[in-house]
GUTOR-438162 format. One record per atom (N, C-alpha, C, O, CB): residue number from 1; residue in three letters; atom name; x, y, z. Coordinates in pm, whole numbers, plus 50000, padded with zeros to 5 digits. Atoms other than C-alpha are relative to their C-alpha. Glycine has a CB too. Example, Ala and Ser with C-alpha at 12.3 -4.5 7.8 and 13.67 -1.06 7.14 Angstrom:
2
NODE   pos   code   site       X       Y       Z
NODE     1    ALA      N   50089   49881   50000
NODE     1    ALA     CA   51230   49550   50780
NODE     1    ALA      C   50090   50120   50000
NODE     1    ALA      O   50194   50118   50066
NODE     1    ALA     CB   49901   50003   50125
NODE     2    SER      N   49918   49881   49994
NODE     2    SER     CA   51367   49894   50714
NODE     2    SER      C   49923   50109   50073
NODE     2    SER      O   49974   50220   50090
NODE     2    SER     CB   50041   50046   49858
//
This chain:
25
NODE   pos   code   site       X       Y       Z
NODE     1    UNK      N   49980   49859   50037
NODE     1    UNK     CA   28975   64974   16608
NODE     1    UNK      C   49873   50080   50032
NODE     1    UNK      O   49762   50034   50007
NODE     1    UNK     CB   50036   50014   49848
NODE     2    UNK      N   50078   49921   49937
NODE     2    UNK     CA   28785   65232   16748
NODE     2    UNK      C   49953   50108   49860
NODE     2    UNK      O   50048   50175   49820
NODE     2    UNK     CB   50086   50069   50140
NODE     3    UNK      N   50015   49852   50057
NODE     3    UNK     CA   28596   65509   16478
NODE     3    UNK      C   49964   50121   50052
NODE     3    UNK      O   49882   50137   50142
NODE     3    UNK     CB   49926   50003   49919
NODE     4    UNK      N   49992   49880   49953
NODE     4    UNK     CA   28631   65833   16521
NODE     4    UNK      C   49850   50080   49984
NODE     4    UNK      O   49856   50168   49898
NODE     4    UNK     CB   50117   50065   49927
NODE     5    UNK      N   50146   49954   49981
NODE     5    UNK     CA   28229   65948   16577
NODE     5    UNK      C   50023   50148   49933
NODE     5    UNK      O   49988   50200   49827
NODE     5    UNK     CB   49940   50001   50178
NODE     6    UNK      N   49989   49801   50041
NODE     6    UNK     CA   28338   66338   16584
NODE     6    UNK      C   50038   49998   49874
NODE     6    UNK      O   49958   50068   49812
NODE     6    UNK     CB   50132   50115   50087
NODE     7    UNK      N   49922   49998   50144
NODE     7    UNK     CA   28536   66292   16242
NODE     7    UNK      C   49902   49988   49926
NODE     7    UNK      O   49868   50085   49858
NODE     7    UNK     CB   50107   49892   49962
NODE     8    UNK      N   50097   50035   50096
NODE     8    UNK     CA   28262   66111   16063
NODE     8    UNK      C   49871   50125   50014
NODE     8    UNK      O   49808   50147   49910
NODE     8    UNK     CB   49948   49833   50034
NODE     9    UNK      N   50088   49933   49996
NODE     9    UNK     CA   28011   66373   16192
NODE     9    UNK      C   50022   50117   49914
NODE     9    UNK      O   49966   50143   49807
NODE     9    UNK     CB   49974   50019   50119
NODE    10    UNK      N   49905   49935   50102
NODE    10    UNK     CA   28233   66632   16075
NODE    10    UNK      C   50006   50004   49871
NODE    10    UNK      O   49969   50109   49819
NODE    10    UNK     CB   50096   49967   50011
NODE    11    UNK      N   49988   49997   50130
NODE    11    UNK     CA   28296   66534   15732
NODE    11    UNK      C   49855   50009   49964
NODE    11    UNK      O   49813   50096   49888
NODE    11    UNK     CB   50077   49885   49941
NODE    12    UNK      N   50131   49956   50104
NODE    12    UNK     CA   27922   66470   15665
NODE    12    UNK      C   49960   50129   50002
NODE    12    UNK      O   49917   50185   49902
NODE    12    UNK     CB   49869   49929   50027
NODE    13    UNK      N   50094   49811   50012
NODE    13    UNK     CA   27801   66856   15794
NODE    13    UNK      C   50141   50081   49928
NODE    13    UNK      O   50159   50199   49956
NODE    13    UNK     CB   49944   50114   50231
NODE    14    UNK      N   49947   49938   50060
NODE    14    UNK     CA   28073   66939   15587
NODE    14    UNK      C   49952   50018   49839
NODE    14    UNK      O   49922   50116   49771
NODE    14    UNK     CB   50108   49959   50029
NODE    15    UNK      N   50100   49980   50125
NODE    15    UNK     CA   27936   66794   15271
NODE    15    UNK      C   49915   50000   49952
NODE    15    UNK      O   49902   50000   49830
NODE    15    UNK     CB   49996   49978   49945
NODE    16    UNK      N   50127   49900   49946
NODE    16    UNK     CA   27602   66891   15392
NODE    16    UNK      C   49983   50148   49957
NODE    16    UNK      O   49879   50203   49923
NODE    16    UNK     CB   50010   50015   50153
NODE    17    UNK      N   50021   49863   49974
NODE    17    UNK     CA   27705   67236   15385
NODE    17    UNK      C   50009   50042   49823
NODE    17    UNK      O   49935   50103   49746
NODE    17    UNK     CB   50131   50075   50122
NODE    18    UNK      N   49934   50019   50141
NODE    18    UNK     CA   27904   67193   15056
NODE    18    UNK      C   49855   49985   49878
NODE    18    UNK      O   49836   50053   49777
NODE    18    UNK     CB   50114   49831   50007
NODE    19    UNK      N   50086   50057   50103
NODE    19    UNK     CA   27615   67041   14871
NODE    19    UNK      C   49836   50136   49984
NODE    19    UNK      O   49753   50162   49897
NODE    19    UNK     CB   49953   49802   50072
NODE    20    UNK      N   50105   49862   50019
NODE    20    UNK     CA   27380   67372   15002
NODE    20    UNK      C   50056   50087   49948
NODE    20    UNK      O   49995   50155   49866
NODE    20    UNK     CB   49943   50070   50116
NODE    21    UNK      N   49953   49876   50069
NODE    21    UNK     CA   27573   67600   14901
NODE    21    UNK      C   50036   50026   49825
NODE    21    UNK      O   50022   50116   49743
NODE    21    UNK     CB   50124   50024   50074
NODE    22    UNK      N   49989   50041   50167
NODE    22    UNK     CA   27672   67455   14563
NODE    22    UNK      C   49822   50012   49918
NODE    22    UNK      O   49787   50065   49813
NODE    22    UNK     CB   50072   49791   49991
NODE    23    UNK      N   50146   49973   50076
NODE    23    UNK     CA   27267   67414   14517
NODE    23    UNK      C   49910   50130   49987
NODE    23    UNK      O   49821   50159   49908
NODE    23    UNK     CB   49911   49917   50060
NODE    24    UNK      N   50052   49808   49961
NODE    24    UNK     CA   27185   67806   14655
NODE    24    UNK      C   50058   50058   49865
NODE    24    UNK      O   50003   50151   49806
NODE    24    UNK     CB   50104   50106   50177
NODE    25    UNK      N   49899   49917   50062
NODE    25    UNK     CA   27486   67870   14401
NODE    25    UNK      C   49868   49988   49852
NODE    25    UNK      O   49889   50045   49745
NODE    25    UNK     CB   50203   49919   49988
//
């Protein structure tokens, strides 16, 4: 099985972004 690189990159600068914005908040 092959993982999906883009996906996993994806989700982390997602909850990357998630986790700045929650800490700015």
């Amino acid at each position: 099985m092959e993982t999906n690189i883009v996906e996993v990159e994806n989700f982390v600068q997602q909850s990357e972004e998630r986790r700045v914005s929650a800490f700015t908040w």
